[in-house]
N, C-alpha and C positions, 0 to 999 in steps of 0.2 A: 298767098297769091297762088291759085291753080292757074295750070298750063297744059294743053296737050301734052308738049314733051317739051323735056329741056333744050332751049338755045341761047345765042350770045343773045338773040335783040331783046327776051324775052326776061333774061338775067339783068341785062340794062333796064328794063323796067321795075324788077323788083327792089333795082340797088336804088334808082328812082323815088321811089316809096320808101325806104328804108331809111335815105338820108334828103330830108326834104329840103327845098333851098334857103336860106336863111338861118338853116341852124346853126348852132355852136358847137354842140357836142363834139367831143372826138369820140369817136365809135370804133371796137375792135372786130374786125370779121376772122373766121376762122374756116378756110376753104380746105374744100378737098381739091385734086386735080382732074376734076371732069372738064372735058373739053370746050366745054361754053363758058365755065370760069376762065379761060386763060385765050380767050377768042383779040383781035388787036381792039377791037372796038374797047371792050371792056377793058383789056388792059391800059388803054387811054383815058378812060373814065377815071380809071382807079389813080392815076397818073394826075390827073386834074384834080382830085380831090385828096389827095397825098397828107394836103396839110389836116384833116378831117378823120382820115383814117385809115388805119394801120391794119395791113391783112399779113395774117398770121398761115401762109400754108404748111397743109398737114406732111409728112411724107408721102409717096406713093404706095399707093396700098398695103395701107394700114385702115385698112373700115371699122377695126377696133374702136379708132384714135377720136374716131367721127361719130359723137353721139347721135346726128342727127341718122344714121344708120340704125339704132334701137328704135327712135320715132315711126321711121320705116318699115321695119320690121312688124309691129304693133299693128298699126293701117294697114299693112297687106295680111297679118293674121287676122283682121275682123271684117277683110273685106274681098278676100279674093279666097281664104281656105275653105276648098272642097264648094268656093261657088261660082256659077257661070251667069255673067250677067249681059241681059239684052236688052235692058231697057238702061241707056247711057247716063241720062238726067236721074234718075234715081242713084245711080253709083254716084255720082258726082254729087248730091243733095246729103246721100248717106257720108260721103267723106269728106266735107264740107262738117257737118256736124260731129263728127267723132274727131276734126279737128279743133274745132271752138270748144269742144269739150277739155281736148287735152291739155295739161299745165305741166306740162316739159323743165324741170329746175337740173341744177346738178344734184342739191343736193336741200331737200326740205324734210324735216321730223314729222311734220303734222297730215301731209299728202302725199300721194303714190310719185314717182319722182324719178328720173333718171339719175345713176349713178358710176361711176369709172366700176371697172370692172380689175381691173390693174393700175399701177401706179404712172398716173401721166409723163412724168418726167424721166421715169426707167425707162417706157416703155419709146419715149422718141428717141 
């Protein structure tokens, strides 16, 4: 789900989509502590949906701990190094695409793959 930028209404919406009504599943989220994760609105969401699912926050800055920070890292190296872009719908078309491309695992043998760079449990 793209966004200008990150906010609590916009984070309620992807939690929205992420746990659609009628499911079962229990699902585990693992947040960092950006400010729109911890907004009251969301925090009431997460509250109503308790029996659903279990969020797991990271320490405070620890960006190591948050894989989704090598994700990041990746999309800004093939999208923003050494280039200046003014036509907005082409960045967004281009990083739309290099996201449907990407397969983000911890840990797979057979494809490119994100992986702990130290030992998770030391390192919290």
């Amino acid at each position: 789900m793209m966004a200008d930028r990150g906010c609590g209404s916009r984070f309620l919406q992807f939690l929205e989509r992420l746990v659609p009504s009628g499911s079962t599943d229990h699902l585990v989220l693992v947040m960092d502590n950006v400010s729109y994760h911890k907004t009251a609105a969301v925090r009431r969401w997460l509250a109503a949906h308790a029996d659903r699912i279990t969020v797991l926050w990271l320490p405070t800055y620890t960006p190591h701990l948050n894989l989704i920070e090598r994700v990041w890292r990746f999309i800004k190296s093939k999208l923003a190094c050494h280039r200046y872009w003014n036509d907005r719908t082409s960045l967004i078309h281009l990083a739309n695409h290099l996201f449907h491309l990407l397969q983000a695992r911890f840990a797979a043998q057979t494809r490119p793959h994100l992986t702990l760079g130290q030992n998770l449990c030391r390192s919290a």
